[in-house]
C-alpha positions as CSV (number, residue, x, y, z in Angstrom):
1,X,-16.4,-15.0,-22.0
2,X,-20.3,-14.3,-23.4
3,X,-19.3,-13.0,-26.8
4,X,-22.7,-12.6,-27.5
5,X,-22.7,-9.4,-24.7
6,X,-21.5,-6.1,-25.2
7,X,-20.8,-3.9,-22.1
8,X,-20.4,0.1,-22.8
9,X,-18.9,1.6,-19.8
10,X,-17.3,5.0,-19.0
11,X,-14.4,6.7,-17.5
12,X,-17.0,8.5,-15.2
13,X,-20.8,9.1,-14.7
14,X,-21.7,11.8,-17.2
15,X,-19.9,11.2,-20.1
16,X,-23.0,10.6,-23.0
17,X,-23.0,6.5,-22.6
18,X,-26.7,6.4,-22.6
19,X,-26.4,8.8,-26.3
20,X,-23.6,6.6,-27.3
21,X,-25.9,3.1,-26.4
22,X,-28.6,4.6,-29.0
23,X,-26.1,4.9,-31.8
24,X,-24.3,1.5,-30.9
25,X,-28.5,0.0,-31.1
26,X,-29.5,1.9,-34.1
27,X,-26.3,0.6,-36.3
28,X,-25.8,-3.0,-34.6
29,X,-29.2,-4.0,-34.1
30,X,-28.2,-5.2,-31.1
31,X,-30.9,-5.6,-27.6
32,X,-30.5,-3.4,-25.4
33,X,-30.4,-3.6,-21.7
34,X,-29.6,-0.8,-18.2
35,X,-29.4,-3.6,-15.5
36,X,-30.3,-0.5,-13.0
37,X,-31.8,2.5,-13.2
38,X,-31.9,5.1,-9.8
39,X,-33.4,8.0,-10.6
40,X,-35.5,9.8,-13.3
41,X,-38.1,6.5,-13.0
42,X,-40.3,8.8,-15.7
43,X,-37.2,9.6,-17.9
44,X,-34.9,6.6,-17.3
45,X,-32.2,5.9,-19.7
46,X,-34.2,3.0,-21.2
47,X,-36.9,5.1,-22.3
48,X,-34.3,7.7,-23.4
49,X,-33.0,4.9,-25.9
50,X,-36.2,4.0,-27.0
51,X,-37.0,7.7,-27.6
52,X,-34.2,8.2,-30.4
53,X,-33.8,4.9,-32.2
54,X,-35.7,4.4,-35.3
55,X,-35.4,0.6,-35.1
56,X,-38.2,-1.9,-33.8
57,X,-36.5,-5.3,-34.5
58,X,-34.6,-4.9,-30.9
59,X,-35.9,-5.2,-27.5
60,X,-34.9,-3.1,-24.9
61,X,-35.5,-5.3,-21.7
62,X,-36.2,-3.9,-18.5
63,X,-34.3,-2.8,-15.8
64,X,-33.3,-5.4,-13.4
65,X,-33.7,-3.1,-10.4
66,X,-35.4,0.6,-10.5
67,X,-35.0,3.4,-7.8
68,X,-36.3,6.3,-7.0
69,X,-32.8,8.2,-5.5
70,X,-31.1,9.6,-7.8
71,X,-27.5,8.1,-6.2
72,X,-24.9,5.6,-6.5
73,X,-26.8,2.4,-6.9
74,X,-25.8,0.9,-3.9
75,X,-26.9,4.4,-1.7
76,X,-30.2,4.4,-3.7
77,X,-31.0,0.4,-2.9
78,X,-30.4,1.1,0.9
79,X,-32.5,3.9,0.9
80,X,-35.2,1.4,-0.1
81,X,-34.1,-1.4,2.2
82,X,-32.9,-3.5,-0.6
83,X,-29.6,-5.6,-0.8
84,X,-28.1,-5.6,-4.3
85,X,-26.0,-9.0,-5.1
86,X,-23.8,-9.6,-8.1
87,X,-26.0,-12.3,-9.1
88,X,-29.5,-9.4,-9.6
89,X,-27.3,-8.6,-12.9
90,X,-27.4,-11.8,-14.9
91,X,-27.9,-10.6,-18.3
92,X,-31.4,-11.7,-19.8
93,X,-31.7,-14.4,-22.4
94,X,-31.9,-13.3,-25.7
95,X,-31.5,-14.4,-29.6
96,X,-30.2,-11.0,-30.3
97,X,-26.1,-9.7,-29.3
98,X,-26.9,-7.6,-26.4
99,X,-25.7,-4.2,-25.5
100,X,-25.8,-3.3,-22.0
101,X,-25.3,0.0,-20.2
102,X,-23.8,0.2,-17.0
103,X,-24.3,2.6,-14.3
104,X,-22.1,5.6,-13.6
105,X,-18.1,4.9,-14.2
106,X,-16.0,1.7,-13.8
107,X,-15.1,2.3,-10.5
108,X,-18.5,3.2,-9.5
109,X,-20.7,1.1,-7.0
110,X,-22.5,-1.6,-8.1
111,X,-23.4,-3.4,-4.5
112,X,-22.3,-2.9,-1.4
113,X,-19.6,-5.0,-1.6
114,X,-18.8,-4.9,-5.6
115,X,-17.7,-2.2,-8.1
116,X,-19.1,-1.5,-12.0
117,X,-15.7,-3.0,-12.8
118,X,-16.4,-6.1,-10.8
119,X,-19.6,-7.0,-12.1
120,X,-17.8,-7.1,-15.4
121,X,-15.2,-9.4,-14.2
122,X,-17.3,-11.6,-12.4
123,X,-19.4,-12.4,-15.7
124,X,-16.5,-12.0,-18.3
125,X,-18.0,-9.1,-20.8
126,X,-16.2,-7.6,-23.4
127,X,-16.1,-4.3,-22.4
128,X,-16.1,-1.2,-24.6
129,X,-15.0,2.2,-22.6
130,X,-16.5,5.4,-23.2
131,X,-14.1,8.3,-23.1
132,X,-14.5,12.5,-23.3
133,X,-11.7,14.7,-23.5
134,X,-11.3,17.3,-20.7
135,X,-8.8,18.6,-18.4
136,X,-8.3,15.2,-16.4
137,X,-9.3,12.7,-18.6
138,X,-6.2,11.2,-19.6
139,X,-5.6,10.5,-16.0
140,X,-9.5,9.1,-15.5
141,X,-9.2,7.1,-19.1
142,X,-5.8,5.2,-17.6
143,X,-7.3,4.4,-14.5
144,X,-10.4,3.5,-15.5
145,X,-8.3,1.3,-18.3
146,X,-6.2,0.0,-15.3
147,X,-9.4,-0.6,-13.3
148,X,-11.0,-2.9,-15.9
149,X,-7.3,-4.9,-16.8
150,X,-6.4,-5.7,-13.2
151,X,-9.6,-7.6,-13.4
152,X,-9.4,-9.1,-15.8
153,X,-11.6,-7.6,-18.1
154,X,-11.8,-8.2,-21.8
155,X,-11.3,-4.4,-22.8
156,X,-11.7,-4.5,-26.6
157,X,-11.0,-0.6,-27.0
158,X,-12.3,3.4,-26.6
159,X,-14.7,4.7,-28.0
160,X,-14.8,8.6,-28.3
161,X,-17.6,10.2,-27.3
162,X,-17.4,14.2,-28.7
163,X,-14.8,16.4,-30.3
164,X,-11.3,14.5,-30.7
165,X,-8.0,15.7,-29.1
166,X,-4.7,14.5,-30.9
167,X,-2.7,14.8,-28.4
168,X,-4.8,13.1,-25.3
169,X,-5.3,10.0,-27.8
170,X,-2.3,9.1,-29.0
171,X,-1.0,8.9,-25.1
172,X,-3.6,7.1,-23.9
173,X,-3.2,4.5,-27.2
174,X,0.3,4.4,-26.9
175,X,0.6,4.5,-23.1
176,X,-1.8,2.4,-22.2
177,X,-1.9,0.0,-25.5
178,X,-5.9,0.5,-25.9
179,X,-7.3,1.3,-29.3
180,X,-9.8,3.7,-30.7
181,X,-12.8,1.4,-32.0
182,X,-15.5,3.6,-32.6
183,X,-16.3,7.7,-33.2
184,X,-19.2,9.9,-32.1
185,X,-19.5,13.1,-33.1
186,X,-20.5,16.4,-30.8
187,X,-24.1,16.6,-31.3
188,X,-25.2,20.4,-31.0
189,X,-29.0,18.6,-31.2
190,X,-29.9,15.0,-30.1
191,X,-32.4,13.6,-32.1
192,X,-33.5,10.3,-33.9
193,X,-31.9,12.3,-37.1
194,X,-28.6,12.9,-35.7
195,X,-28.7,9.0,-33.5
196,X,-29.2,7.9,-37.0
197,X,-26.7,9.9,-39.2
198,X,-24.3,8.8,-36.4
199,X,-25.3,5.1,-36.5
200,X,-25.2,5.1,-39.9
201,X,-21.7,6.6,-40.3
202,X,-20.9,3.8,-37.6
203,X,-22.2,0.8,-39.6
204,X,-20.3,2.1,-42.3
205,X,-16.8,1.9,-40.4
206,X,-17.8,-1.1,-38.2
207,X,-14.0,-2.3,-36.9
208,X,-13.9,-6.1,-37.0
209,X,-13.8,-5.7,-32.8
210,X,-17.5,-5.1,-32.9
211,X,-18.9,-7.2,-35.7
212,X,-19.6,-10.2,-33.5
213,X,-22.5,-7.4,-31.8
214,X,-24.1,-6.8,-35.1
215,X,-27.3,-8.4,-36.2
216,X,-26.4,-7.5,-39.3
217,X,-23.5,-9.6,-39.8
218,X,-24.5,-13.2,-38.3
């Protein structure tokens, strides 16, 4: 297991990982890395990062593959006649902990053949799993929890992404045996002032699960 590699995953595609990956790299000061990007080439989640961080003593190192479909990743690499392997999404080398943002959900394709969930597996990264409450999430946060555990991923915990719902936590904690590690409020603006209040409050609360990630504490 790389303890020296983050991953932040979600329970599906548009559930604010790429907001949540600035506020992890502004209180960490951690790298940062989106192994592919398809789609939004001009406005990719990279240069979203790089936008609302106030840091410039982390690197943000370049996709491994870029697409111009906005699709699945495996749908936007055959549209360009390219065959995605596991192997495309070795993590770079770096002195830094790393963060890195996957694409889509944990059951989402990868490669043709593999799954977000398997590319975690195959090169054993601790795993935190971005949740949002709404009707149906309970049901999307156990399977994507299942998901990552049948594989044998090192699932450290949750992190809420939004307002919190009493109720939907403490079943999915006591259900599935998953903590809460980490908070982010709803952000009514999204800004390098509010990533920063956010990362802040984060540094400040930092649960001993995500201190081997922080610069700040080597």
């Amino acid at each position: 297991m790389n303890t020296r590699i983050l991953a932040l995953t979600g329970i599906h595609t548009d559930i604010g990982k790429t907001i949540c990956s600035a506020v992890m790299v502004q209180a960490l000061g951690c790298d940062y890395w989106k192994p592919i990007q398809a789609g939004e080439l001009a406005h990719s989640d990279t240069l979203r990062v790089r936008e609302l961080i106030t840091r410039t003593d982390v690197c943000l190192h370049p996709e491994a593959h870029q697409f111009e479909r906005a699709a699945s990743p495996h749908a936007a690499a055959r549209a360009e006649n390219t065959v995605l392997a596991l192997n495309d999404f070795t993590p770079p080398q770096t002195t830094r902990p790393l963060l890195i943002e996957t694409a889509g959900g944990v059951c989402s394709p990868m490669t043709q053949q593999h799954t977000v969930a398997d590319a975690l597996a195959h090169f054993a990264v601790p795993t935190l799993l971005v949740v949002r409450h709404y009707l149906g999430s309970i049901s999307h946060t156990l399977s994507a929890i299942e998901a990552l555990k049948i594989r044998g991923v090192h699932l450290l915990g949750l992190l809420v992404n939004g307002e919190p719902e009493p109720d939907s936590e403490q079943f999915i904690i006591e259900y599935a045996r998953v903590p809460i590690l980490a908070r982010i409020d709803e952000l009514p603006h999204i800004s390098r002032t509010s990533i920063h209040m956010q990362a802040q409050r984060l540094a400040h609360k930092l649960p001993p699960e995500l201190r081997p990630w922080s610069h700040m504490h080597e």
